[in-house]
ZAMARGU-4260 file (C-alpha; in steps of 0.2 Angstrom, whole numbers, plus 5000, padded with zeros to 4 digits):
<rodrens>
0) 5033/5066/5005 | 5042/5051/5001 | 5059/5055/4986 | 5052/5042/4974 | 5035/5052/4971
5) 5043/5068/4970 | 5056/5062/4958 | 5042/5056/4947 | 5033/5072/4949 | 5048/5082/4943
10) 5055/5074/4931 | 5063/5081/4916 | 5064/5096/4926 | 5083/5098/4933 | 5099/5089/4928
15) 5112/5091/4913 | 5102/5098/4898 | 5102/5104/4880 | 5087/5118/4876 | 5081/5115/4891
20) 5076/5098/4893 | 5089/5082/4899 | 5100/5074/4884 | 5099/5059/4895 | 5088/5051/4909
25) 5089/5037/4917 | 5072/5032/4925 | 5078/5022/4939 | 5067/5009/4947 | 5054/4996/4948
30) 5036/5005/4950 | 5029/5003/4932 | 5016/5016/4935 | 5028/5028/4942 | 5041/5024/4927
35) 5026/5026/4914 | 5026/5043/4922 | 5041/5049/4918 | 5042/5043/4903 | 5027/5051/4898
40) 5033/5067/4905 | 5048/5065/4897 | 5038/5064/4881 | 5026/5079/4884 | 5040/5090/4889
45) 5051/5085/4871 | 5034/5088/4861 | 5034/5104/4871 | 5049/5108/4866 | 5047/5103/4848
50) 5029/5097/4844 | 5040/5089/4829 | 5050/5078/4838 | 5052/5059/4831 | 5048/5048/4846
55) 5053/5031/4847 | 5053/5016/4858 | 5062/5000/4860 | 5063/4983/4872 | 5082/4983/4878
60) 5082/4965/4873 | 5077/4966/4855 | 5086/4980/4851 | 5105/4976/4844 | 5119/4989/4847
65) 5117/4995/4827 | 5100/4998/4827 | 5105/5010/4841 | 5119/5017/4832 | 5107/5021/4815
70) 5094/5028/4826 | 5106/5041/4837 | 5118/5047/4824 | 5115/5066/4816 | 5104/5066/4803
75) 5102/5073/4784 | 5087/5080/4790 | 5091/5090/4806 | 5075/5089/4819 | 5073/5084/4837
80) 5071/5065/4841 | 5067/5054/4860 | 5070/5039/4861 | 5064/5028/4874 | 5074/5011/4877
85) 5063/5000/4890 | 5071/4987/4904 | 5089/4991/4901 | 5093/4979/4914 | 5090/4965/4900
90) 5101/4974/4887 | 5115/4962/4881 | 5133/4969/4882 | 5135/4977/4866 | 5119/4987/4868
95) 5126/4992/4884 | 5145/4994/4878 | 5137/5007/4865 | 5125/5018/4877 | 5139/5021/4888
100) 5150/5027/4875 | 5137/5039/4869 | 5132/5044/4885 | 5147/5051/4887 | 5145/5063/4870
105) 5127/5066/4869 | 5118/5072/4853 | 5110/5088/4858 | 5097/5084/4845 | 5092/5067/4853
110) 5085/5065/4868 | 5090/5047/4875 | 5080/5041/4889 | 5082/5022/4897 | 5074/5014/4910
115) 5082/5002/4920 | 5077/4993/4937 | 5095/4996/4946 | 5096/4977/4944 | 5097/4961/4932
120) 5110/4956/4920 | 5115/4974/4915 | 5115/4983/4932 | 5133/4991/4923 | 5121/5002/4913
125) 5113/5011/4926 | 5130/5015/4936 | 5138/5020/4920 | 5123/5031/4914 | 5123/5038/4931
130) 5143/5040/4931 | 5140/5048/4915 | 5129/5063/4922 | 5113/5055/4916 | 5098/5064/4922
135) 5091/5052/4937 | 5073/5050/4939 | 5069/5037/4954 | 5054/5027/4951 | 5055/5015/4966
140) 5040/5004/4972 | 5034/5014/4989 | 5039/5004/5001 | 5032/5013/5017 | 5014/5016/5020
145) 5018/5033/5024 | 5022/5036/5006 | 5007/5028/5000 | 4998/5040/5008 | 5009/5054/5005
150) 5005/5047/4984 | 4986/5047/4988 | 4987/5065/4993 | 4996/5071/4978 | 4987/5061/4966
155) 4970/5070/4974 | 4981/5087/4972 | 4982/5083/4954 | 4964/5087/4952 | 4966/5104/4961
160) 4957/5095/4975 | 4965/5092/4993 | 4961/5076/5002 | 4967/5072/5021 | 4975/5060/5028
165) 4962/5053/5034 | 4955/5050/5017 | 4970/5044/5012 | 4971/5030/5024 | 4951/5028/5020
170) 4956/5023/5001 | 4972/5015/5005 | 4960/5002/5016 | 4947/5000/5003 | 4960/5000/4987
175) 4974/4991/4992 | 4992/4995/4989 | 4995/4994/4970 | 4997/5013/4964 | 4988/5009/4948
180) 4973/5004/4958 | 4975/5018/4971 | 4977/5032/4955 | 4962/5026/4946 | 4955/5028/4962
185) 4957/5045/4966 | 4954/5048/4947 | 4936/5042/4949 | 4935/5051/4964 | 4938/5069/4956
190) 4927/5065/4943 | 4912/5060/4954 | 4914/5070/4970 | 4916/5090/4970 | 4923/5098/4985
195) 4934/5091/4999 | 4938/5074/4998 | 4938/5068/5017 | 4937/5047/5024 | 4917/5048/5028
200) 4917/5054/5005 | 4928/5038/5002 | 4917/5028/5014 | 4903/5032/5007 | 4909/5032/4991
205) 4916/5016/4990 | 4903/5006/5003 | 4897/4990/4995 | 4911/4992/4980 | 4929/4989/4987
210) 4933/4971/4994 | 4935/4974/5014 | 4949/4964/5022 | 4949/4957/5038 | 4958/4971/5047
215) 4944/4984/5041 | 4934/4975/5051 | 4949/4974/5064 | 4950/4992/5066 | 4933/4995/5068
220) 4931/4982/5082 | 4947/4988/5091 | 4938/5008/5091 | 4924/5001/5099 | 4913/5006/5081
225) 4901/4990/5081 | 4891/4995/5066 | 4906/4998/5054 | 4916/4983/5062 | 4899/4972/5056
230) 4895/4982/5041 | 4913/4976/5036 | 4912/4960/5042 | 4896/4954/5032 | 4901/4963/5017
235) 4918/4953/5016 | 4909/4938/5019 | 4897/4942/5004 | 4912/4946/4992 | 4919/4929/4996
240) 4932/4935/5008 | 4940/4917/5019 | 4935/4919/5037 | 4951/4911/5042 | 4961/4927/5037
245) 4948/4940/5046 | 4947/4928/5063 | 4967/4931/5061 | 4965/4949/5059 | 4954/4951/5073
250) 4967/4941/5084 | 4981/4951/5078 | 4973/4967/5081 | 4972/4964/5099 | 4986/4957/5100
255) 4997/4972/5093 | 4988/4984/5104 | 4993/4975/5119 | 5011/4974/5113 | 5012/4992/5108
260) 5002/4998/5126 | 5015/4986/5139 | 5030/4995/5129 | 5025/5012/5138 | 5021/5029/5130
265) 5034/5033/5116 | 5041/5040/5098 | 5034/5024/5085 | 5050/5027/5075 | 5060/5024/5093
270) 5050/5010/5096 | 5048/5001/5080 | 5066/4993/5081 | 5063/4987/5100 | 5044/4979/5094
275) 5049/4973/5078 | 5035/4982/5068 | 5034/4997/5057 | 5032/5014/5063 | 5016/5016/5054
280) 5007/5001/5062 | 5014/5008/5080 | 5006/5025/5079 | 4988/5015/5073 | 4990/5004/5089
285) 4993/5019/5100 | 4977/5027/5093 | 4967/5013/5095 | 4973/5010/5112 | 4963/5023/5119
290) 4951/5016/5130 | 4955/5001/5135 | 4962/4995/5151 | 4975/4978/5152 | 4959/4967/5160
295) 4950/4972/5141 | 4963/4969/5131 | 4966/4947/5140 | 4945/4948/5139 | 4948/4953/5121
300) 4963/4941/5120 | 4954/4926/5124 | 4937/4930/5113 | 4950/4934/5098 | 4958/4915/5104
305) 4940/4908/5106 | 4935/4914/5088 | 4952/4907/5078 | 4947/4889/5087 | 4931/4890/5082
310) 4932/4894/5064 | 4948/4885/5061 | 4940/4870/5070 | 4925/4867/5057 | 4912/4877/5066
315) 4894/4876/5059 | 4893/4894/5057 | 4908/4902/5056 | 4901/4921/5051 | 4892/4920/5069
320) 4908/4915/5078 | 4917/4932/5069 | 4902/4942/5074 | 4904/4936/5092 | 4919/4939/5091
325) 4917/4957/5085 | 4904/4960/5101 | 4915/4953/5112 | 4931/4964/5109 | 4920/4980/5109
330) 4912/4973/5126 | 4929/4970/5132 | 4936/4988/5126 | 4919/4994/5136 | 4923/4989/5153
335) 4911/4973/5148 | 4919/4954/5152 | 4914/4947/5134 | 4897/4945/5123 | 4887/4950/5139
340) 4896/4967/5140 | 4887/4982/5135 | 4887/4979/5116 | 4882/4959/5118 | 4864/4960/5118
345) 4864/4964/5100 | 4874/4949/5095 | 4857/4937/5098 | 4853/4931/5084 | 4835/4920/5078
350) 4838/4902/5081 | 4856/4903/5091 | 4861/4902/5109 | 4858/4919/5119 | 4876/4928/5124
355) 4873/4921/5141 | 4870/4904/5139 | 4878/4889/5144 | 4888/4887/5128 | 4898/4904/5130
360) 4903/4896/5147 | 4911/4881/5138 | 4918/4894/5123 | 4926/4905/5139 | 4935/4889/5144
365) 4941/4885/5125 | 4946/4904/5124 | 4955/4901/5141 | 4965/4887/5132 | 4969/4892/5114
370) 4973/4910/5122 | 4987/4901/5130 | 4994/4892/5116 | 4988/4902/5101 | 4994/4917/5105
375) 5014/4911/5097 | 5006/4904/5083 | 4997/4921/5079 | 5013/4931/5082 | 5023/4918/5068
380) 5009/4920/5057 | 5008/4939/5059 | 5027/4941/5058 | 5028/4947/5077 | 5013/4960/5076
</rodrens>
């Protein structure tokens, strides 16, 4: 699992200390939930420690280099004290003259931790803290979606409760990407569900509740699973969800697919720097390419091309040209040659054109057409797959 979660989880629990807990840690990063973590931790442990222990906290900004002096120098009274310093990267010089100097003769009575996010105007705190043998907690955003997931697991393993990886991807899809979201998430989920937390718990869990993105409904079309692919679909419609970005989604799901299967069997992380896309998003094309053939994926091409020029033209009904869109990648991934393939027939609809009238002719032809041109413009809007 990624360093940043693990140095979170562990915090307060190695480094230089005094009785057993850091004299002073720097929580390094820009992840608020993972810095109000440690924090906390740092806390808990003190009040461990000493359940008398005098906790204060301060802004960098508003905090003067006196103040800091009268709150770390030995007192009259003995007793342990923590105190928290927030966003030292917007401490002023003489705040950061003055906790350097200390840092470098601690109080064993006080417990000094600062946060800081290793930028900003006093970047010179963190290096000298650091210099200075602080305790280092990394709080860092997650950056890679491995870690994201490799955070859902553990945040599932914090309710003595193991979730795969499945269910991991499941709620990263439904949640989003913010951590505060995601660990609300999994704490509503050990509160409601008991047992194994698995992706069909979160679906059903979370069906009709989370806003669905156009590359849910994507990555169901792409695996050939019509009913999810819809269910998505009309759900992100109802929530208010811009068809423009889920007929983009459709397009670049094909398209990455193609990309990944004419590179040729391979290691993702190998590959990634050669394709110009994460490792991650590599290994979820190679799964998804299972089953279709080259002839598909141009029959998917063009449908996906068909469907951007019909709901960025203005067409009357743009949720029916998604939906065809959705039939007609499932078709192609089939064996089928569009919305006449084997999953077509359920895309009629009371009061529209049947999948094999005249007007999918002349939509073939305008697929045909945008395939050629739109296909660059999706790469620039998709960042290259």
């Amino acid at each position: 699992m990624g360093e940043d979660v693990r140095s979170v989880r562990g915090a307060c629990e190695y480094g230089p200390v005094t009785g057993g807990l850091p004299t002073t840690q720097l929580v390094l990063g820009d992840e608020e939930l993972l810095v109000t973590r440690a924090v906390e931790k740092a806390i808990e442990a003190a009040r461990a420690a000493d359940a008398s222990t005098d906790v204060r906290q301060y802004e960098a900004n508003a905090l003067a280099a006196g103040e800091l002096s009268e709150m770390i120098s030995p007192s009259l009274f003995g007793g342990r004290r923590l105190v928290v310093i927030r966003n030292g990267q917007d401490a002023r010089k003489d705040l950061v003259a003055a906790l350097l100097d200390y840092a470098k003769h601690p109080d064993p009575d006080v417990l000094l931790v600062v946060t800081h996010t290793g930028g900003g105007r006093a970047k010179a705190l963190a290096d000298g803290l650091r210099t200075a043998g602080a305790d280092v907690v990394t709080a860092a955003k997650l950056k890679s979606h491995r870690d994201r997931v490799a955070f859902v697991r553990e945040e599932l393993k914090r309710g003595s409760t193991r979730g795969s990886e499945e269910a991991a991807e499941a709620l990263l899809a439904a949640v989003g990407n913010d951590l505060r979201d995601l660990s609300a998430a999994c704490s509503q989920l050990l509160a409601d569900v008991e047992g194994r937390i698995d992706a069909s718990t979160v679906a059903r869990y979370y069906r009709g509740r989370a806003e669905v993105t156009g590359f849910t409904v994507a990555d169901a079309a792409m695996v050939g699973d019509v009913p999810a692919a819809l269910e998505a679909l009309r759900w992100a419609l109802h929530v208010g969800v811009d068809p423009v970005p889920i007929a983009d989604a459709i397009a670049d799901g094909v398209r990455t697919v193609a990309r990944v299967a004419s590179a040729g069997r391979g290691n993702a992380y190998q590959m990634a720097s050669s394709l110009g896309m994460p490792a991650w998003k590599i290994e979820r094309a190679q799964r998804q390419g299972r089953g279709w053939t080259p002839e598909g994926l141009v029959v998917a091409m063009r449908a996906a091309a068909d469907c951007n020029a019909e709901v960025k033209g203005g067409a009357d009904d743009r949720g029916y040209a998604l939906e065809r869109a959705v039939f007609a990648v499932v078709a192609a991934r089939g064996g089928g040659s569009g919305p006449d393939g084997p999953s077509g027939g359920s895309s009629r609809r009371a009061g529209s054109a049947d999948a094999g009238s005249p007007m999918d002719g002349r939509a073939a032809a305008r697929a045909a057409a945008a395939g050629r041109g739109g296909s660059a413009a999706g790469d620039r809007r998709s960042g290259g797959g």
